[in-house]
C-alpha positions as CSV (number, residue, x, y, z in Angstrom):
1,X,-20.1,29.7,30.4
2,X,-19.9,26.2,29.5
3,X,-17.7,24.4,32.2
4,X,-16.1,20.9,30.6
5,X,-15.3,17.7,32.6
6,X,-11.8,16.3,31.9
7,X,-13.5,12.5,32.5
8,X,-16.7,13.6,30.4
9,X,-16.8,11.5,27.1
10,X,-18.1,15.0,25.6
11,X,-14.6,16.6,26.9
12,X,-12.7,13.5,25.4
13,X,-14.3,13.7,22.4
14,X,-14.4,17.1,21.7
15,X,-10.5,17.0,22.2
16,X,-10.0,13.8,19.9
17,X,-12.0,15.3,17.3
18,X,-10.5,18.2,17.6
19,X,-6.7,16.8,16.6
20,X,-8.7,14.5,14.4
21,X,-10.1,17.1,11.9
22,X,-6.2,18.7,11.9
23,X,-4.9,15.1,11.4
24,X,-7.8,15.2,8.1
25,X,-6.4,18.5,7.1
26,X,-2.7,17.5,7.1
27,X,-4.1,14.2,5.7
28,X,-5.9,15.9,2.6
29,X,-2.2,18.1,2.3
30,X,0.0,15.1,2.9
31,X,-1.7,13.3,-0.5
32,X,-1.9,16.6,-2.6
33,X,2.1,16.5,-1.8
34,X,2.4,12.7,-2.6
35,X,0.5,13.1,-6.0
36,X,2.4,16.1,-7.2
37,X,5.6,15.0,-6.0
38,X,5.3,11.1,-7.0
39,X,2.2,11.0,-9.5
40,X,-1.3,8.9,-9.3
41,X,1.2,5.7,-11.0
42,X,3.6,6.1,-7.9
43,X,0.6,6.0,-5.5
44,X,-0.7,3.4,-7.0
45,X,2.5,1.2,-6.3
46,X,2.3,2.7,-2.3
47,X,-1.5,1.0,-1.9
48,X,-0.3,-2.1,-3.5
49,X,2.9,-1.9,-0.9
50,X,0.3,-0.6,2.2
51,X,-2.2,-3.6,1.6
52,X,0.6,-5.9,2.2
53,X,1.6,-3.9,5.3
54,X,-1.9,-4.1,6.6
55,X,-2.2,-7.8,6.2
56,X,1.7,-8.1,8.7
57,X,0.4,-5.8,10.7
58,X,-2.6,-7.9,11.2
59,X,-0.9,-11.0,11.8
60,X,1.4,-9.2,14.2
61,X,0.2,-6.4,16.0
62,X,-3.7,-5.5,15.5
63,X,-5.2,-7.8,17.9
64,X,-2.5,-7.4,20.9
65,X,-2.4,-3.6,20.5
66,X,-6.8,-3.8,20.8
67,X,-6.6,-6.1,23.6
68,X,-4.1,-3.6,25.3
69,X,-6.7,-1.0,25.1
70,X,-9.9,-3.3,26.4
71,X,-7.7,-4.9,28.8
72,X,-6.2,-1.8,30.7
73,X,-9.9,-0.3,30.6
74,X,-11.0,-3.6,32.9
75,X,-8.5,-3.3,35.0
76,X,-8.7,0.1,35.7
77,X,-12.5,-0.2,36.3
78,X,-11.7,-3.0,38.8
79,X,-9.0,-2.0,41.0
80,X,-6.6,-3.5,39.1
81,X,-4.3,-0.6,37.9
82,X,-0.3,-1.7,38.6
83,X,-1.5,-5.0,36.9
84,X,-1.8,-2.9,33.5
85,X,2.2,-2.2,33.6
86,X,2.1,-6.1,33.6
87,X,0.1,-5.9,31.1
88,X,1.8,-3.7,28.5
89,X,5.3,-5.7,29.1
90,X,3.9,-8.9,27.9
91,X,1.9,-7.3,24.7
92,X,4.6,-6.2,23.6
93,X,7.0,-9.7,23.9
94,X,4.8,-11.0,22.0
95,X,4.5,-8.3,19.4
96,X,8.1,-9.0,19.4
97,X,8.1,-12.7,19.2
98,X,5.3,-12.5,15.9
99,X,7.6,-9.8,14.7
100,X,10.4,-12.1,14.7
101,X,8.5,-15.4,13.2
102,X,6.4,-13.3,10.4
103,X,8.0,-10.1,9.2
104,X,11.5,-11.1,9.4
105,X,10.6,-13.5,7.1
106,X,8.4,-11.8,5.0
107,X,11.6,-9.4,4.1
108,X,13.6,-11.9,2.8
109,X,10.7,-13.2,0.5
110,X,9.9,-9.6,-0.5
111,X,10.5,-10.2,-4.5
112,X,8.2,-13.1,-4.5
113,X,5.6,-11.5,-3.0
114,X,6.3,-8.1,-4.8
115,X,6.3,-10.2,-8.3
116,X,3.9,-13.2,-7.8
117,X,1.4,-12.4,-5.0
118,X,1.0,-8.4,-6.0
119,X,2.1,-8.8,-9.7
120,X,4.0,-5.5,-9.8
121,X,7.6,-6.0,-9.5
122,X,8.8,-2.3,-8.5
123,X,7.1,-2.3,-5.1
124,X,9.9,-5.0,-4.1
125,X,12.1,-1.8,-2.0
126,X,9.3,-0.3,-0.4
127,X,8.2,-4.1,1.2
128,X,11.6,-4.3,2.5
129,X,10.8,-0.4,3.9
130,X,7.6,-1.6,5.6
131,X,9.7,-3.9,7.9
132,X,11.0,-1.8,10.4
133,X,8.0,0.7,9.7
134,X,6.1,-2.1,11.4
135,X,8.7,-2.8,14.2
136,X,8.7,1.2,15.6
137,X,4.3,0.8,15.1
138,X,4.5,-2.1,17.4
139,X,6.2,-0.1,19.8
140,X,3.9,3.5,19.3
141,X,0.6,1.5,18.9
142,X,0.7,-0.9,22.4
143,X,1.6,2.7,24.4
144,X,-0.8,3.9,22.1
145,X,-3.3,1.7,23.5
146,X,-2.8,2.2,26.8
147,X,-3.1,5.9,27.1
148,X,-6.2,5.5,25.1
149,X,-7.8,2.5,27.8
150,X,-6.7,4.4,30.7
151,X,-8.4,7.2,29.9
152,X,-5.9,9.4,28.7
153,X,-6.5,10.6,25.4
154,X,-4.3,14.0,25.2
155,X,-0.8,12.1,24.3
156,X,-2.2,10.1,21.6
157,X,-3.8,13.0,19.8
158,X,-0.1,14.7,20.3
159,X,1.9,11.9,18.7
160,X,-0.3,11.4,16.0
161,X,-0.2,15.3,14.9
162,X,3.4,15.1,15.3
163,X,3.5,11.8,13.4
164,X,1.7,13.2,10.5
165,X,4.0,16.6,10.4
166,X,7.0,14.9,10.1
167,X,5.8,12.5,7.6
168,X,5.1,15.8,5.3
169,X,8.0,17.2,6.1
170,X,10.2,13.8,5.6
171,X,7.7,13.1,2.0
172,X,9.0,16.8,1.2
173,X,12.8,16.7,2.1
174,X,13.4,13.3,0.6
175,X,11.6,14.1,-2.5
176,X,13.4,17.2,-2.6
177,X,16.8,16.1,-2.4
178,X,16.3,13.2,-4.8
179,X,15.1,15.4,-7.5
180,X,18.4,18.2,-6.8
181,X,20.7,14.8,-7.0
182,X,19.5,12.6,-9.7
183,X,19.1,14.2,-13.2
184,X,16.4,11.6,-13.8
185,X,13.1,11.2,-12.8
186,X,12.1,8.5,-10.4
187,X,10.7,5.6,-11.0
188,X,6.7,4.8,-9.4
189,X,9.1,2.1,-7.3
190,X,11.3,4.7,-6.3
191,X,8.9,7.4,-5.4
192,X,7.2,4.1,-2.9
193,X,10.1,3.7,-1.2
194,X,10.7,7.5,-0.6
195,X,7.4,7.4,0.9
196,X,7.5,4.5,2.8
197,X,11.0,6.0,4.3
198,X,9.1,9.5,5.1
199,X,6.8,7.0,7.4
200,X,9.8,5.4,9.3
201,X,10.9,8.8,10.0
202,X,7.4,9.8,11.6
203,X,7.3,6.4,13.0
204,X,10.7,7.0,15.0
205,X,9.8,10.1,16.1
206,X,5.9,9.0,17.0
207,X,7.3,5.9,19.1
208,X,9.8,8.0,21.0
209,X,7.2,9.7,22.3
210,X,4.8,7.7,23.5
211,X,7.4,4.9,24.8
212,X,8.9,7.9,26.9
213,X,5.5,9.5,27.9
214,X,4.5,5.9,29.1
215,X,7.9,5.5,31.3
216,X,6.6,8.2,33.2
217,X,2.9,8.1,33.4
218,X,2.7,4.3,34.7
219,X,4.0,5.0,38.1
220,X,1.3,7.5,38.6
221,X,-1.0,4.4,38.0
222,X,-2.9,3.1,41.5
223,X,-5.2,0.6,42.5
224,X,-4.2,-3.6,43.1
225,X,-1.3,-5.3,40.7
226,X,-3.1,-8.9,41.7
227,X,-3.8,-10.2,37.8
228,X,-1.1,-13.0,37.6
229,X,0.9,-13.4,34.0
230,X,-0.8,-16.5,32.7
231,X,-4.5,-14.1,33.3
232,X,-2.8,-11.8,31.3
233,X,-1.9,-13.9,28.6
234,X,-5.3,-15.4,28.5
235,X,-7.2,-11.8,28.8
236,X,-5.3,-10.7,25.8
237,X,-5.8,-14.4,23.8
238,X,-9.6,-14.1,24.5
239,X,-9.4,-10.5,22.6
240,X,-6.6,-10.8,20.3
241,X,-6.9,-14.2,18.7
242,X,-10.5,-13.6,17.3
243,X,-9.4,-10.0,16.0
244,X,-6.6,-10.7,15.1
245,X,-7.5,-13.9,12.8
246,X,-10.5,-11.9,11.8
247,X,-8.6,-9.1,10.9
248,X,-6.2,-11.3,9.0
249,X,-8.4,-12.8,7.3
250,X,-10.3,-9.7,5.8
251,X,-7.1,-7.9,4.8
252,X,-6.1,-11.0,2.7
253,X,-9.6,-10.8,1.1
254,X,-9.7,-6.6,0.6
255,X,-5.9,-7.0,-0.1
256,X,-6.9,-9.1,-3.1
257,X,-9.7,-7.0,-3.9
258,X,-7.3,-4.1,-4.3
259,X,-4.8,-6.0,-5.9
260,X,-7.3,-7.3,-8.7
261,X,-8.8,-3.8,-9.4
262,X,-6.1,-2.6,-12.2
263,X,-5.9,-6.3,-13.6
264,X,-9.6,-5.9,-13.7
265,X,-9.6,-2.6,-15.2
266,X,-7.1,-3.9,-17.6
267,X,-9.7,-6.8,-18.9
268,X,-12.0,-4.3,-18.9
269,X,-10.6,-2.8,-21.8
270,X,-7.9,0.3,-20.0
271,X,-4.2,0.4,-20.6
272,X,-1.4,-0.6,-17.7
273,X,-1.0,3.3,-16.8
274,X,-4.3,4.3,-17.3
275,X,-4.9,1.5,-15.4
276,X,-3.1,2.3,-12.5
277,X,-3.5,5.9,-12.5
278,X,-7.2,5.6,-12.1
279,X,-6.6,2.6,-9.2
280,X,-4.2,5.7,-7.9
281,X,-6.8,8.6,-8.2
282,X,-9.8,6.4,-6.3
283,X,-7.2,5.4,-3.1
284,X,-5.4,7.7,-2.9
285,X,-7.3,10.3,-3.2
286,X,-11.1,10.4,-3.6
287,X,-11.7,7.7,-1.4
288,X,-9.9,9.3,2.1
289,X,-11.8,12.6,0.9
290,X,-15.1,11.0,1.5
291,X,-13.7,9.7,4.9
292,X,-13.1,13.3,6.0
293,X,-16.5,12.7,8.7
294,X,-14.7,10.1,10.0
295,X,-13.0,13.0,12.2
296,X,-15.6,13.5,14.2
297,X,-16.6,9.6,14.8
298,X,-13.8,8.1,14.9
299,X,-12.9,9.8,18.2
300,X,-16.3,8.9,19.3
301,X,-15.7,5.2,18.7
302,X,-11.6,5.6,20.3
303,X,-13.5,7.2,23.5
304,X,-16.4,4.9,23.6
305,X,-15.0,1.5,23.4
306,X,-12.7,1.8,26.7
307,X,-15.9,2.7,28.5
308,X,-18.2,-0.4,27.5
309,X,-15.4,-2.8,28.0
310,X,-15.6,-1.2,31.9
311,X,-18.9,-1.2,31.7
312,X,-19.4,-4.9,30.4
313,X,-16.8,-5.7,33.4
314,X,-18.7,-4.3,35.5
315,X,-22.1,-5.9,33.9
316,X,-23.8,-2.5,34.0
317,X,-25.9,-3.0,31.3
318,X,-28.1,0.2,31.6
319,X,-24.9,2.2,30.5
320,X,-24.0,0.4,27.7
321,X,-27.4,0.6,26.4
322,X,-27.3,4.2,26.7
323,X,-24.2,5.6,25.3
324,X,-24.4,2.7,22.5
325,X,-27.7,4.8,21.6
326,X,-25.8,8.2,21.4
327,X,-23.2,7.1,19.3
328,X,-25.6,5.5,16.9
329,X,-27.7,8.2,17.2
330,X,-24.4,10.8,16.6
331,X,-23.6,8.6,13.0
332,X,-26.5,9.5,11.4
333,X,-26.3,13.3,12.7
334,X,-22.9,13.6,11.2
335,X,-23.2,10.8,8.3
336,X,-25.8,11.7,6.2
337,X,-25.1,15.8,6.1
338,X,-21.7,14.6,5.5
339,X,-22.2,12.3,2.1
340,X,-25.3,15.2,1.3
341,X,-22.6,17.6,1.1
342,X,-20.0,15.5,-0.6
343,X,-22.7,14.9,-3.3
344,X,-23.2,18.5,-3.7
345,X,-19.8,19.7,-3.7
346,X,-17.6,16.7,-3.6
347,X,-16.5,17.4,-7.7
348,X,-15.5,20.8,-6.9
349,X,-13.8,20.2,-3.8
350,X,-11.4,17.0,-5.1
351,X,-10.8,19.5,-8.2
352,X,-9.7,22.2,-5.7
353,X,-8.0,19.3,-3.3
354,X,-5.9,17.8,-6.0
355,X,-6.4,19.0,-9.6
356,X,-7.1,16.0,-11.1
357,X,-10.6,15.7,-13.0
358,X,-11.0,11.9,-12.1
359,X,-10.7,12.6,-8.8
360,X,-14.5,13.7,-8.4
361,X,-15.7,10.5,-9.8
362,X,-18.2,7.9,-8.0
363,X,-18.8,10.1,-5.4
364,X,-22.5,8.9,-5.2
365,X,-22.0,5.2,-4.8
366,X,-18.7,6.2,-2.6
367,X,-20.8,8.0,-0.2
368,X,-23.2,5.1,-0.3
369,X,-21.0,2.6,0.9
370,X,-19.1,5.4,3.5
371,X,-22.2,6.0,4.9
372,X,-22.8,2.4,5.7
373,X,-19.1,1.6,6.9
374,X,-19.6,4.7,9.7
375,X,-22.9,2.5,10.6
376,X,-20.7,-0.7,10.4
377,X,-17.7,0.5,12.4
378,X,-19.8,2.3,15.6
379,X,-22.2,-0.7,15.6
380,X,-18.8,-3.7,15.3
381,X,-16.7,-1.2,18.4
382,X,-19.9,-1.7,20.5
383,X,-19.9,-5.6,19.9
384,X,-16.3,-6.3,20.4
385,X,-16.0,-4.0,23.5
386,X,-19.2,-6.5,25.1
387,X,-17.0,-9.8,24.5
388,X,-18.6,-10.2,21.1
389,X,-15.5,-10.4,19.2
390,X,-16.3,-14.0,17.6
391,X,-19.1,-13.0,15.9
392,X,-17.9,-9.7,14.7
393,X,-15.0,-11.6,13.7
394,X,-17.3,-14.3,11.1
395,X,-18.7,-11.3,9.7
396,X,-15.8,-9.0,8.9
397,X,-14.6,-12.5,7.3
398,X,-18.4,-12.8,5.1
399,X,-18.6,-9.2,4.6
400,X,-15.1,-9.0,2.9
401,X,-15.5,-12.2,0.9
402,X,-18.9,-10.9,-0.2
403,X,-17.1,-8.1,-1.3
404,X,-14.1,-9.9,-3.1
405,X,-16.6,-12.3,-4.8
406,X,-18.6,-9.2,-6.4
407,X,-15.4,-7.6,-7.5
408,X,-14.5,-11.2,-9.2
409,X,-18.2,-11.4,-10.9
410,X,-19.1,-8.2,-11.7
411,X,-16.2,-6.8,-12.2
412,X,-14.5,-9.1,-13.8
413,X,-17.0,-11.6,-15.5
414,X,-19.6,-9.2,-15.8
415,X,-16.9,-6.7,-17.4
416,X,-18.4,-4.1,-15.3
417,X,-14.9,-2.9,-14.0
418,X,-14.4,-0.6,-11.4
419,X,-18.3,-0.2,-11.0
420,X,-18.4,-4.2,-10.4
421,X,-15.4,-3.5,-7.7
422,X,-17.7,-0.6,-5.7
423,X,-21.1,-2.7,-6.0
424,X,-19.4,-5.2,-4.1
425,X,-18.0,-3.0,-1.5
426,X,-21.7,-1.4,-1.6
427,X,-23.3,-5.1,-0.8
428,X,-19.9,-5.5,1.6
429,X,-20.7,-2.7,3.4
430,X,-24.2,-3.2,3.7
431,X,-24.7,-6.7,4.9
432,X,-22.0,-5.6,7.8
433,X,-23.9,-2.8,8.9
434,X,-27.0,-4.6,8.8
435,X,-25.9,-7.6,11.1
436,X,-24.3,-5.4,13.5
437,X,-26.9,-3.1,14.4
438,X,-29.2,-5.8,14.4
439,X,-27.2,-7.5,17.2
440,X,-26.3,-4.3,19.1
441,X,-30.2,-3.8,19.2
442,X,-30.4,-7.3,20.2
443,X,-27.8,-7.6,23.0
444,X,-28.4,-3.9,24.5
445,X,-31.5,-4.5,24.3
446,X,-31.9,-1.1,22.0
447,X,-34.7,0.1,20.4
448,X,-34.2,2.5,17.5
449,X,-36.1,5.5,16.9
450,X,-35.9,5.5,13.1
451,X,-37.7,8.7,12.8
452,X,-35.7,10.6,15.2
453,X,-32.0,8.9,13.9
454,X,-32.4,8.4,10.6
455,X,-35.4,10.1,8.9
456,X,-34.9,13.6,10.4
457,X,-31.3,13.9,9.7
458,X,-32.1,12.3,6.3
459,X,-34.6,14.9,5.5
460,X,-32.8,18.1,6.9
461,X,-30.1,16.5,4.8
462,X,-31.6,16.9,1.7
463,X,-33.4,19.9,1.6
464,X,-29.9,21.6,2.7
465,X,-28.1,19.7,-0.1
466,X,-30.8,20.7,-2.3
467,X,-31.0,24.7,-1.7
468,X,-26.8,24.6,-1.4
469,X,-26.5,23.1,-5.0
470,X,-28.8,26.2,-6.5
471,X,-26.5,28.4,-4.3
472,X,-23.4,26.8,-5.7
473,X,-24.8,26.7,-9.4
474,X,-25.4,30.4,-9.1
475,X,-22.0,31.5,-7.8
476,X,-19.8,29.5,-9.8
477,X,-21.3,31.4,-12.4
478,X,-19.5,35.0,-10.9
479,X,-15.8,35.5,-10.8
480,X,-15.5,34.9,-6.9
481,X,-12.3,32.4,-6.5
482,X,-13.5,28.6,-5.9
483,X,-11.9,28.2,-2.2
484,X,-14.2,31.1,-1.6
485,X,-16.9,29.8,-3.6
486,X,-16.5,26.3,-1.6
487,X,-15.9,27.8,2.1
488,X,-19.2,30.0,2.0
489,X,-21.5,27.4,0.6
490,X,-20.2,24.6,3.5
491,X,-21.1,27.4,6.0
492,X,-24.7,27.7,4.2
493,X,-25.2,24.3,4.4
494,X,-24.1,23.8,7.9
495,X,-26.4,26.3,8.9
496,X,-29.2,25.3,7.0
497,X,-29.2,21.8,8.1
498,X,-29.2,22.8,11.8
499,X,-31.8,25.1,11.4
500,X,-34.1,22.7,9.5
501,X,-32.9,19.8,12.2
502,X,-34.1,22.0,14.9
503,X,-37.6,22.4,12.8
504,X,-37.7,18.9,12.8
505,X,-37.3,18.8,16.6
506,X,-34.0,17.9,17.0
507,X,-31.3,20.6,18.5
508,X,-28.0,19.0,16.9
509,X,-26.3,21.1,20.1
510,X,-28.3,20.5,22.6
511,X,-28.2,17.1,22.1
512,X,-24.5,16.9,22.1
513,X,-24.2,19.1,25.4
514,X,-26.6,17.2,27.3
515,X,-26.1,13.6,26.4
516,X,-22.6,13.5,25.7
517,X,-21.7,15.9,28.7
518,X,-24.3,15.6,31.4
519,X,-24.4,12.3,31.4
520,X,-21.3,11.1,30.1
521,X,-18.9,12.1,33.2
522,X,-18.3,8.4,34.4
């Protein structure tokens, strides 16, 4: 029997993506409630309202609560543990202090960005919602952060199942009672704010949490508290500044990208509702179905980064070299069966998911570019965790702009509309992923195996995808209910890909056990 180390980066990962694949699952039920409750219109109105969000969050909180999580992991490796209590205390001041200087503000202004920055006048309630969203994230995101560099990985994964339960459970109560009270229907404003109110709700409850858990857990820390306040304000300046600016920046530039698809769908010849009901239907809910892998690597990035921040402290070089090969190795062992069997099934399932026809559409060019951005994200964590965060920081900044420059010319000029808007997140994607992993080659000094890490999983990939579509195509033509239908032909392709992998010469298992596990303990 397989015996698991609680300090093993296979233990922490199995166990993060473990909550992460039941955070997707509530996820995937959390938008079938949003668009039968509130509509595609109504969600349309929340991503204009969460774009905005992102872009205060990034001014405000991104960069500390990052730093927190680098920072503590340094420490930690270097004897330094009661300084992280230090630590925590000042990230969150000057949370606080941006708080104060940039949201508060951005509340009173809400109707002239609601109206003149994201041209639709009813998200004006749900901006003023998002401000003391933001102000209990602070809070849940720095303790966040610190469970998450110290090692501790098993609170987080509780408060972010509980957040996302009571966010369902808030969505449905508040929804609920609106609709018994008021004899008419709400408006796509309305239903926003309702669900920007469900999130404060999680967000109290989320915070509480962790800020307790913390109370307790950091006088069980040990080890030196020698790192003086002004270190600590420069430690988290030399992470947060460059991330946080970076960050900025590129939520301005995919905030405008989102905020020009319906005008650009509008020149392109649709109505204002039709409009926004297809921006609705590709956020809201065909794009996070295509992110569904990212349940088992984002973990793998949450677990991973901690470890080559400690292990750039510590300038061993020979372990970042290694585990930054397993993790790219692990994308495209997960990627590409992933977007094989979206393309395969992906129509069927978002029919099943969320009744809605258009929500199966550009699944091939969306898989495309998701494949990419898992490249992209695993290759940028590895950078930034080295002391890389300049560069990374340029090209999230050139990435994005190529991509809101495509969306303008193709998309717009070009009158290409929303295909303009996903060849630009295509070359976006692309040009990111590229330039990371040639620098993580580069600086790790990394050779890549193309055959073993791409072309194996690539080919297994296919000739799975391939064999499951006859299956599908055959049973879809008995009476057998779809869920069925759907669940058996996952399992067939599962199976069939790691059989043909092993054919190939690569045991998916194996490799996980002995490379994640064996050699992953410190």
């Amino acid at each position: 029997m397989l015996k698991l180390n609680q300090n093993s980066i296979f233990y922490h990962c199995l166990l993060l993506s473990s909550s992460s694949v039941v955070l997707q699952l509530l996820g995937f039920g959390y938008r079938i409630l949003l668009g039968r409750l509130a509509g595609a219109q109504a969600i349309a109105v929340y991503g204009l309202v969460m774009s905005a969000y992102n872009v205060v969050l990034s001014c405000t909180l991104t960069g500390v609560a990052l730093s927190v999580s680098r920072i503590a992991s340094s420490y930690q490796a270097l004897g330094e543990g009661r300084s992280i209590i230090r630590l925590i205390r000042t990230a969150l001041f000057l949370f606080l202090g941006l708080f104060c200087l940039l949201a508060v503000p951005f509340a009173f202004c809400r109707d002239f960005f609601a109206q003149k920055v994201l041209g639709n006048p009813e998200t004006s309630a749900a901006l003023l919602l998002i401000v003391p969203c933001l102000f209990l994230t602070g809070f849940e995101n720095v303790h966040k952060a610190f469970f998450y560099g110290t090692g501790q990985t098993f609170p987080p994964t509780v408060s972010e199942t509980l957040e996302m339960l009571c966010r369902i459970v808030g969505a449905f109560c508040l929804f609920s009672v609106f609709a018994a009270k008021s004899s008419t229907p709400l408006t796509d404003g309305q239903a926003a704010a309702l669900i920007v109110c469900g999130m404060i709700f999680s967000e109290i409850v989320s915070a509480t949490f962790l800020t307790t858990l913390y109370r307790f857990r950091r006088k069980k820390l040990t080890g030196r508290d020698g790192v003086c306040l002004p270190q600590v304000l420069r430690d988290i300046a030399s992470v947060a500044v460059p991330v946080s600016l970076s960050t900025l920046l590129g939520r301005l530039i995919s905030s405008a990208n989102m905020i020009l698809i319906p005008r650009i769908l509008m020149r392109a010849g649709s109505g204002y509702d039709a409009a926004m009901t297809e921006f609705g239907v590709l956020s809201g809910m065909t794009m996070p179905m295509l992110m569904l892998p990212s349940a088992f690597l984002s973990p793998l990035i949450t677990v991973l980064s901690p470890r080559f921040s400690a292990g750039n402290a510590l300038d061993d070089r020979g372990m970042i070299r290694r585990k930054a090969a397993k993790a790219l190795h692990v994308v495209g062992l997960i990627g590409f069966p992933s977007m094989a069997l979206m393309l395969v099934a992906g129509r069927q399932l978002a029919m099943l998911l969320y009744q809605n026809e258009k929500a199966g559409g550009h699944i091939p060019m969306l898989a495309a570019i998701t494949l990419l951005g898992f490249y992209y994200a695993v290759a940028e964590s590895v950078l930034e965790s080295i002391g890389l965060q300049k560069r990374c920081s340029v090209l999230t900044v050139a990435a994005s702009l190529v991509g809101l420059l495509s969306t303008l010319l193709l998309g717009g000029v070009m009158g290409l509309g929303l295909k303009g808007y996903l060849l630009g997140e295509l070359l976006s994607a692309g040009l990111g992923a590229a330039l990371c992993l040639y620098w993580v080659c580069k600086k790790a000094e990394l050779h890549i195996r193309l055959g073993n890490w791409v072309l194996r999983p690539l080919l297994a990939s296919a000739t799975a995808a391939a064999l499951t579509r006859l299956l599908l195509y055959r049973l879809y033509r008995t009476p057998t209910a779809q869920i069925l239908v759907l669940a058996f032909s996952v399992g067939v392709f599962l199976l069939l890909y790691t059989s043909f992998l092993q054919l190939l010469g690569t045991d998916f298992w194996s490799y996980t056990q002995n490379t994640l596990l064996k050699k992953g303990k410190k």
